[in-house]
Biopython code that builds the backbone (N, CA, C, O; Angstrom):
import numpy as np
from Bio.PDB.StructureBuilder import StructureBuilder

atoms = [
    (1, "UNK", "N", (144.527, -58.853, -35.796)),
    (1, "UNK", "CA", (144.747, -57.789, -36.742)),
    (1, "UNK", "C", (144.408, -56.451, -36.076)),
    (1, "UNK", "O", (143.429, -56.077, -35.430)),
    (2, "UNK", "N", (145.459, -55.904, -36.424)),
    (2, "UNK", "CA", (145.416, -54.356, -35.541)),
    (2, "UNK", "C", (144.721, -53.151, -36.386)),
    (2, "UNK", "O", (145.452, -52.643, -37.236)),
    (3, "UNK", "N", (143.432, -52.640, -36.267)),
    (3, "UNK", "CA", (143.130, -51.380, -37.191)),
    (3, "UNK", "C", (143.867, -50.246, -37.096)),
    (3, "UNK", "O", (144.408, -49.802, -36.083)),
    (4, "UNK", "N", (143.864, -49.668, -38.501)),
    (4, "UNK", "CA", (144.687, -48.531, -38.352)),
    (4, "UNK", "C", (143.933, -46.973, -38.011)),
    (4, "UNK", "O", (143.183, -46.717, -38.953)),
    (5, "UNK", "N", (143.906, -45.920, -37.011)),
    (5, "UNK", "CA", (143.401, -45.338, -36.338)),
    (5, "UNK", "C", (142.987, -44.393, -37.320)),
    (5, "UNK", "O", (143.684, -44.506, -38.329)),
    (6, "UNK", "N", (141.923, -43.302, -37.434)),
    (6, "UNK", "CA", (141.681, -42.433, -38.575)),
    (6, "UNK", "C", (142.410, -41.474, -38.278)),
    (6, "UNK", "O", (142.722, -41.282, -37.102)),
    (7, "UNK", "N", (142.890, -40.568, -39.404)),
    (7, "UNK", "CA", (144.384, -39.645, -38.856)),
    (7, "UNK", "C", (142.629, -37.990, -38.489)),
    (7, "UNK", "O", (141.521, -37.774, -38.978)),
    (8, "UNK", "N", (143.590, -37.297, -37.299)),
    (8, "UNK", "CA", (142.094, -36.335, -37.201)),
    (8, "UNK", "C", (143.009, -35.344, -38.108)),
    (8, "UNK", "O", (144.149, -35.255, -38.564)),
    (9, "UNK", "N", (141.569, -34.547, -38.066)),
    (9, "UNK", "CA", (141.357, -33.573, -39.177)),
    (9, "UNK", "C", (141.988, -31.957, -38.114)),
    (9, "UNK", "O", (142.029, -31.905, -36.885)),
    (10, "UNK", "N", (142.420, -30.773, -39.150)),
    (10, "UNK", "CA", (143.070, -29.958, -38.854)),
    (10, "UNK", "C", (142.272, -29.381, -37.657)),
    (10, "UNK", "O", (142.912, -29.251, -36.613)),
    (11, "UNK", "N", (140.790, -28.968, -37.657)),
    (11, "UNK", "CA", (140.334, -28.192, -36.488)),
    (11, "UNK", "C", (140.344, -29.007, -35.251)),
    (11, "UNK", "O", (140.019, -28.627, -34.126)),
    (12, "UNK", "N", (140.817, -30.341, -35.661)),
    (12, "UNK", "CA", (140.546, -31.506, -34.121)),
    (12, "UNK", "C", (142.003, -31.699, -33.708)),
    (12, "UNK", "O", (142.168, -32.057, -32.542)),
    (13, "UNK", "N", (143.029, -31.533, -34.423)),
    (13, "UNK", "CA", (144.379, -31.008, -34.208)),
    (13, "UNK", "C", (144.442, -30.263, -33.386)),
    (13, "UNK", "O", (145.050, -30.443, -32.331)),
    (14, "UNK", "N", (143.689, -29.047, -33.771)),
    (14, "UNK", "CA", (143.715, -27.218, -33.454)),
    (14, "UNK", "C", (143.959, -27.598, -31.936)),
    (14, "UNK", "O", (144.888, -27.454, -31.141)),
    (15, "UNK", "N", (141.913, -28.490, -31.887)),
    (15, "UNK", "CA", (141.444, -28.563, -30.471)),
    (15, "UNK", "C", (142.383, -29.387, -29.444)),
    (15, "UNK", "O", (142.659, -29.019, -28.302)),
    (16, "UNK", "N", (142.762, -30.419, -29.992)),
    (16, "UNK", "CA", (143.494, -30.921, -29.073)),
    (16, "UNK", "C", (144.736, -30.765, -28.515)),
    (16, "UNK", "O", (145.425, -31.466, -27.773)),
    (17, "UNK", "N", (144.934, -29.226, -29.261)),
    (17, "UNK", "CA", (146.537, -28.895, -29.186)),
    (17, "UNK", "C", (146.091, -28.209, -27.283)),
    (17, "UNK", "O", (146.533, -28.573, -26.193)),
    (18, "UNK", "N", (145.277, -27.357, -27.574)),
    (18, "UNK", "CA", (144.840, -26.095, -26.978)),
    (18, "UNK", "C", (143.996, -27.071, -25.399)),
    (18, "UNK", "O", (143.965, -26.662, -24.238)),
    (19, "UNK", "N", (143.642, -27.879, -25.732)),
    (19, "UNK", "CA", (142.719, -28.471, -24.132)),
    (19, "UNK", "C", (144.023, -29.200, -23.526)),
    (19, "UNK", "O", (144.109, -29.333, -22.305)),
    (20, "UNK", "N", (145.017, -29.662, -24.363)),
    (20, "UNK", "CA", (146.303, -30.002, -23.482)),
    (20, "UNK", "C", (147.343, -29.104, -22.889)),
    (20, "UNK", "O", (148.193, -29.339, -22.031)),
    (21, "UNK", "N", (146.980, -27.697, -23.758)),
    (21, "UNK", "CA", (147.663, -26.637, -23.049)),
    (21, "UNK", "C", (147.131, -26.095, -21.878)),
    (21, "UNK", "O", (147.769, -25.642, -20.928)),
    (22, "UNK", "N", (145.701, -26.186, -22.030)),
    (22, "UNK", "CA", (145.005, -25.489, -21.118)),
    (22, "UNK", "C", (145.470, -26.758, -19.485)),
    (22, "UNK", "O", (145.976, -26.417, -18.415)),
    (23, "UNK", "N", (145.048, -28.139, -19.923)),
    (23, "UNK", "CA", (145.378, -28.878, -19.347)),
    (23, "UNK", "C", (146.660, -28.885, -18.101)),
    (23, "UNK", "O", (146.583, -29.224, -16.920)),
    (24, "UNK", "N", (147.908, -28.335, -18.946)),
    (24, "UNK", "CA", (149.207, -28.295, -18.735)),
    (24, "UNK", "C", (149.254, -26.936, -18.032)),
    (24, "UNK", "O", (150.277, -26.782, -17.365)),
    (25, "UNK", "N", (148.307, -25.817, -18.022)),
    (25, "UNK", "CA", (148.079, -24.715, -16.742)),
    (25, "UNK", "C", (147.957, -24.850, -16.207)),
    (25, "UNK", "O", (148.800, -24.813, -15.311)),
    (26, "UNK", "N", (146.503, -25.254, -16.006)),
    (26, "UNK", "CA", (145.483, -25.703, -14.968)),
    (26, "UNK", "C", (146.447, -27.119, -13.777)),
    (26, "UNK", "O", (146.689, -26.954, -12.581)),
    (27, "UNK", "N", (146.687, -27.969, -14.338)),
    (27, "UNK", "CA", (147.290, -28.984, -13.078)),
    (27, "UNK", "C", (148.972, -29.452, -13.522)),
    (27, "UNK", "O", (149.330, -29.233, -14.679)),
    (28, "UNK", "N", (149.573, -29.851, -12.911)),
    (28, "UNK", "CA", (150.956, -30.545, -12.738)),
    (28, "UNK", "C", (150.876, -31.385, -12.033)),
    (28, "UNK", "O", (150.131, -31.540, -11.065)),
    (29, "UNK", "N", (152.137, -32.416, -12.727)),
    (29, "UNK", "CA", (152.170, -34.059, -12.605)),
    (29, "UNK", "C", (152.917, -34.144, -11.455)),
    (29, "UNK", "O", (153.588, -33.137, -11.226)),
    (30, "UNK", "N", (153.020, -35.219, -10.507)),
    (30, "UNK", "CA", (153.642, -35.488, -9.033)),
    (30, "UNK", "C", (153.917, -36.768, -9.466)),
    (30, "UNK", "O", (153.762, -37.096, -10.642)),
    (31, "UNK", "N", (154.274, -37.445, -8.691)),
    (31, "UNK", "CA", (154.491, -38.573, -8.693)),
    (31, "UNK", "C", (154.156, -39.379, -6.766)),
    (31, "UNK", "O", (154.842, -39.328, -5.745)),
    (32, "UNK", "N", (152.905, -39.983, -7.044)),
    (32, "UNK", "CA", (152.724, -40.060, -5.364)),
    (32, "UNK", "C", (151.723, -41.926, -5.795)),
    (32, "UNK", "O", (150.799, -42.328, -6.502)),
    (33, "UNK", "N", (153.025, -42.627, -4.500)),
    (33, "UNK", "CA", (153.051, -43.828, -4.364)),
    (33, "UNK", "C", (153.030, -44.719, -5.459)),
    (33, "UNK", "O", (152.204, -45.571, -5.787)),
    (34, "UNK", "N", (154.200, -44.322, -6.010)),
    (34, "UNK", "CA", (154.955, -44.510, -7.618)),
    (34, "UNK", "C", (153.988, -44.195, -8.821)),
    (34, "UNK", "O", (154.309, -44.632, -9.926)),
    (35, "UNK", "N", (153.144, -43.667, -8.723)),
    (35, "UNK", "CA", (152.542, -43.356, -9.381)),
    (35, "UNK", "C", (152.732, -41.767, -9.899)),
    (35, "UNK", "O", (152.954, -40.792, -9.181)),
    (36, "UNK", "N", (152.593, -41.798, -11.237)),
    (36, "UNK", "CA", (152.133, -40.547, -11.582)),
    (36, "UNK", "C", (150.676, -39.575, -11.395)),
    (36, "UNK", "O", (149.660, -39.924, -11.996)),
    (37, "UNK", "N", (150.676, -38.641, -10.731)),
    (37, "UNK", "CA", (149.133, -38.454, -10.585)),
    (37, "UNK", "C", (149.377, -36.581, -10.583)),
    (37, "UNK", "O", (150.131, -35.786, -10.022)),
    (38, "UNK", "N", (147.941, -36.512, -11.827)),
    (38, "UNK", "CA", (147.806, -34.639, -11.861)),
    (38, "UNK", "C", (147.167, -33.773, -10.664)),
    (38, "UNK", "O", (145.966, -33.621, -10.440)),
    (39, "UNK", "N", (147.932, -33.399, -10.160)),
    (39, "UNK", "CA", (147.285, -32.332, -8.791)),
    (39, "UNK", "C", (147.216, -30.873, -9.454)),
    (39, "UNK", "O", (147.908, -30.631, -10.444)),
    (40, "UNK", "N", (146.351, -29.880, -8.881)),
    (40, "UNK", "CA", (146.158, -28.658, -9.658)),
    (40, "UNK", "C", (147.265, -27.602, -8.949)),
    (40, "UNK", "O", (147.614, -27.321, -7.803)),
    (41, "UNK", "N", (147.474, -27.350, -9.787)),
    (41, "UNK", "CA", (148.306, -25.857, -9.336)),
    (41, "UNK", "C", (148.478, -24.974, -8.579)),
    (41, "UNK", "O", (147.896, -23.954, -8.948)),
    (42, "UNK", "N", (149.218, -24.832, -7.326)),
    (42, "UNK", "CA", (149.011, -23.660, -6.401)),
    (42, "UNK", "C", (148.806, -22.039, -7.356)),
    (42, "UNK", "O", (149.570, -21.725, -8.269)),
    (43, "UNK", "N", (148.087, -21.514, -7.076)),
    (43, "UNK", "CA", (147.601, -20.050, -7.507)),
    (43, "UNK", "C", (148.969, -19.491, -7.409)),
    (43, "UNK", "O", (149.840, -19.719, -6.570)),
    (44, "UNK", "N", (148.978, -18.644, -8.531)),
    (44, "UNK", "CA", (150.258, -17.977, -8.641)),
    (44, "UNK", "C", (150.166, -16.481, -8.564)),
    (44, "UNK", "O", (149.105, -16.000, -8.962)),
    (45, "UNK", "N", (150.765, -15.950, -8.278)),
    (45, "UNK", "CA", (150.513, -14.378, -8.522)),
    (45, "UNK", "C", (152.233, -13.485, -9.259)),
    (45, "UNK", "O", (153.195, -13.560, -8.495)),
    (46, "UNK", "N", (152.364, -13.075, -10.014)),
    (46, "UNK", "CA", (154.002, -12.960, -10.780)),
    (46, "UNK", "C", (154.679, -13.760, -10.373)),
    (46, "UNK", "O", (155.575, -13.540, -9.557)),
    (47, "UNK", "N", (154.360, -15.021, -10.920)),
    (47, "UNK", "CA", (155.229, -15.798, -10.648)),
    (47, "UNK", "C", (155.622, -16.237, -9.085)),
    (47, "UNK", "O", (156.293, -17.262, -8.961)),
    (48, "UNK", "N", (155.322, -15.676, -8.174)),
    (48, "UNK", "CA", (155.425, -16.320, -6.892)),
    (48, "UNK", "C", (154.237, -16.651, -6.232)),
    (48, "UNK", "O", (153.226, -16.123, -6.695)),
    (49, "UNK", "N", (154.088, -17.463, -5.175)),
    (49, "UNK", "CA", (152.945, -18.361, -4.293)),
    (49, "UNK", "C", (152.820, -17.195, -3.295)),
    (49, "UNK", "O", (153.602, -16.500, -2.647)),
    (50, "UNK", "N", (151.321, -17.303, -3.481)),
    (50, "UNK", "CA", (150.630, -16.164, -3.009)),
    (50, "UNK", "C", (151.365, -16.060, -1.291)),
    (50, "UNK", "O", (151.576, -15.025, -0.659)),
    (51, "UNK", "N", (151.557, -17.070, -0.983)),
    (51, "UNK", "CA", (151.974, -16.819, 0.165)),
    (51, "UNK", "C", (153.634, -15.435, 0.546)),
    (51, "UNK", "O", (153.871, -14.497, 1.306)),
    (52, "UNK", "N", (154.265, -16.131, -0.474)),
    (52, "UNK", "CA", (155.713, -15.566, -1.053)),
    (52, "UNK", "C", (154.987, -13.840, -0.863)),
    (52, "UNK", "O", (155.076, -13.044, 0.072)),
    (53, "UNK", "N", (154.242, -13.742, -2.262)),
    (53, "UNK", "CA", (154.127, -12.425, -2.629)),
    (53, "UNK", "C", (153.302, -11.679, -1.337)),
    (53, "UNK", "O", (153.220, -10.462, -1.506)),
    (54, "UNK", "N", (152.873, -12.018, -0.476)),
    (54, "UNK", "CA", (152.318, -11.396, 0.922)),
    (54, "UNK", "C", (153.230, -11.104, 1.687)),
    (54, "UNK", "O", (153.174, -9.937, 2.074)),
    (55, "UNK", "N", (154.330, -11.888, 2.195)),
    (55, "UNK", "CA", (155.280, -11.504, 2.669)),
    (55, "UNK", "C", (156.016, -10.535, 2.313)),
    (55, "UNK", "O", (156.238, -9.681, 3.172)),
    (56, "UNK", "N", (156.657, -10.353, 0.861)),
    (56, "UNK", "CA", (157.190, -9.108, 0.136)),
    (56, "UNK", "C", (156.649, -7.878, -0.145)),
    (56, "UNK", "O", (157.419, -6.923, -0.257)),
    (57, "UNK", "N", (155.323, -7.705, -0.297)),
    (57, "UNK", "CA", (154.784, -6.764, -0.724)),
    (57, "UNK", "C", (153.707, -5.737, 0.903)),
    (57, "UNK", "O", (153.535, -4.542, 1.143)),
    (58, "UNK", "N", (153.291, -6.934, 1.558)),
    (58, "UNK", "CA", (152.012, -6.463, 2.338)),
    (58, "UNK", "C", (153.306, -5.568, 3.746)),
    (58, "UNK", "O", (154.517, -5.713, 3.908)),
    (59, "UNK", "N", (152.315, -4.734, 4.454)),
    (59, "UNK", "CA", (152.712, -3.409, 5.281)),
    (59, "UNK", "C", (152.486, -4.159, 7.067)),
    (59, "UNK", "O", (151.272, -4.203, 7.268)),
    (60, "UNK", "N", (152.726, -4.329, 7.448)),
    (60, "UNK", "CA", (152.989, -4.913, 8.911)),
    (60, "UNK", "C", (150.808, -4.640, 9.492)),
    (60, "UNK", "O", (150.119, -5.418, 10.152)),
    (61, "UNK", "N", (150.407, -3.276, 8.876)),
    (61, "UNK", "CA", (148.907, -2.951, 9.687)),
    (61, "UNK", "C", (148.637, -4.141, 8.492)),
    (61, "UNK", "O", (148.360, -5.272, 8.890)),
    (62, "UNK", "N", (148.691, -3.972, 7.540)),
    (62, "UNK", "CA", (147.536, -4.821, 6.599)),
    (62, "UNK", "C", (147.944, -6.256, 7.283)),
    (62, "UNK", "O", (147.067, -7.103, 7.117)),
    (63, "UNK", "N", (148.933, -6.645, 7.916)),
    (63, "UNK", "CA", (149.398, -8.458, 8.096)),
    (63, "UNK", "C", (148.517, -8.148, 9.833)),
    (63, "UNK", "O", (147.824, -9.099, 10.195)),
    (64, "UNK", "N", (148.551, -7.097, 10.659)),
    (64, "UNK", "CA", (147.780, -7.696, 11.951)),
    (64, "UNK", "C", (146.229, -7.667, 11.814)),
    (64, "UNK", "O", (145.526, -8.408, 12.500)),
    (65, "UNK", "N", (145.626, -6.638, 10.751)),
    (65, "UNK", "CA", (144.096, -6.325, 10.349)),
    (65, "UNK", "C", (144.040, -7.889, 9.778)),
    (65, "UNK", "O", (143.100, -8.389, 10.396)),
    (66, "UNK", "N", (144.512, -8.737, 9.032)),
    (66, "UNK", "CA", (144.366, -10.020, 8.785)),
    (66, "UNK", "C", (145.031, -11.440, 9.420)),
    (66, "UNK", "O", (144.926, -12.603, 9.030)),
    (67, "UNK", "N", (145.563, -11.011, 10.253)),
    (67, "UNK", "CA", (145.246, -12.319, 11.707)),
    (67, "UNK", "C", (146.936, -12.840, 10.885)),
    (67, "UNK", "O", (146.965, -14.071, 10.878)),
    (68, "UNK", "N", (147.890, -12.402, 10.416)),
    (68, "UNK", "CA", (149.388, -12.959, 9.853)),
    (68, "UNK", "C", (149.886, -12.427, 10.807)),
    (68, "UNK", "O", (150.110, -11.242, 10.559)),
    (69, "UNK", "N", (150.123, -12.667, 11.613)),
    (69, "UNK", "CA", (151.138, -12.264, 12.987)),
    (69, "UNK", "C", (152.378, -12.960, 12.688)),
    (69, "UNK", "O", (153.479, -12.435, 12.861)),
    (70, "UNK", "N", (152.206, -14.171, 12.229)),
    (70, "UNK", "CA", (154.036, -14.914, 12.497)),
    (70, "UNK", "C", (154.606, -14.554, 10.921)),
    (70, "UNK", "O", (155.379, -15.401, 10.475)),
    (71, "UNK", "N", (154.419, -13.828, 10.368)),
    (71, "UNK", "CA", (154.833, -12.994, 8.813)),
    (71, "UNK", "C", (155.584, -11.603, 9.313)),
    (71, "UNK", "O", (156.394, -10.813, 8.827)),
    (72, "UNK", "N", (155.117, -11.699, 10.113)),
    (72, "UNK", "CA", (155.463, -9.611, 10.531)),
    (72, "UNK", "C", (156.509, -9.700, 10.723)),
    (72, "UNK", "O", (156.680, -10.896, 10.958)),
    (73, "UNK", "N", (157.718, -9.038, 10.815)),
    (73, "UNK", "CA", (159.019, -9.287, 11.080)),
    (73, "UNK", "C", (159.349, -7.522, 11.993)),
    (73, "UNK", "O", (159.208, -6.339, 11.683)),
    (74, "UNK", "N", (159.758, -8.164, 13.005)),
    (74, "UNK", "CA", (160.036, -6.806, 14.528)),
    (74, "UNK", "C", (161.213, -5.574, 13.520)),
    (74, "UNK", "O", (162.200, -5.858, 12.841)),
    (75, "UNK", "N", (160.704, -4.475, 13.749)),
    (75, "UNK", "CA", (161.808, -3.449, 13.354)),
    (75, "UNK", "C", (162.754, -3.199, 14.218)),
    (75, "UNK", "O", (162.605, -3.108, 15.436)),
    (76, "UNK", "N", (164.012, -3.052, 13.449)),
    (76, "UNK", "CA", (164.834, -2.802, 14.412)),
    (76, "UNK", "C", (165.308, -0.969, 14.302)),
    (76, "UNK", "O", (165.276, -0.214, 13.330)),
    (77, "UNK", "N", (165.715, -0.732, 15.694)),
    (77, "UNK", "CA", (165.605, 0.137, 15.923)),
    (77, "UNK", "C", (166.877, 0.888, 15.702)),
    (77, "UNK", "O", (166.936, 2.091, 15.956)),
]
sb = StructureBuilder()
sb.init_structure("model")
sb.init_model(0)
sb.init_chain("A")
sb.init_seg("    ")
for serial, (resi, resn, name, xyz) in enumerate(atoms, 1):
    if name == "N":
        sb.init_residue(resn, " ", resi, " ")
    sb.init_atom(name, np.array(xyz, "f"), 0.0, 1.0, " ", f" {name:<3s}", serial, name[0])
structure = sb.get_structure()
């Protein structure tokens, strides 16, 4: 005989809406050695990987003052 589960109450609703959202920020699902498994999130910055947004935005002195040499791209003349 199977019991029937207690239905939760509105503020445990609320909560469990909100720790699965938070949940669903914080990490994303993969799938590694058929398995499903939650890995956390590369850091984002507008929407692109911090790496992305360094390349687009940063000035050739700020990429050699921080050791990105193979980012720099030669001007042409």
């Amino acid at each position: 005989m199977v019991k029937a589960q207690k239905k939760l109450s509105t503020p445990q609703k609320r909560a469990r809406r909100v720790a699965r959202a938070e949940r669903r920020m914080k990490y994303q699902v993969v799938f590694r050695n058929g398995k499903q498994v939650r890995i956390k999130r590369p850091p984002m910055i507008d929407g692109m990987t911090v790496d992305e947004f360094i390349s687009r935005s940063a000035d050739p002195v700020w990429l050699h003052q921080n050791e990105m040499w193979e980012i720099i791209q030669p001007e042409e003349n």
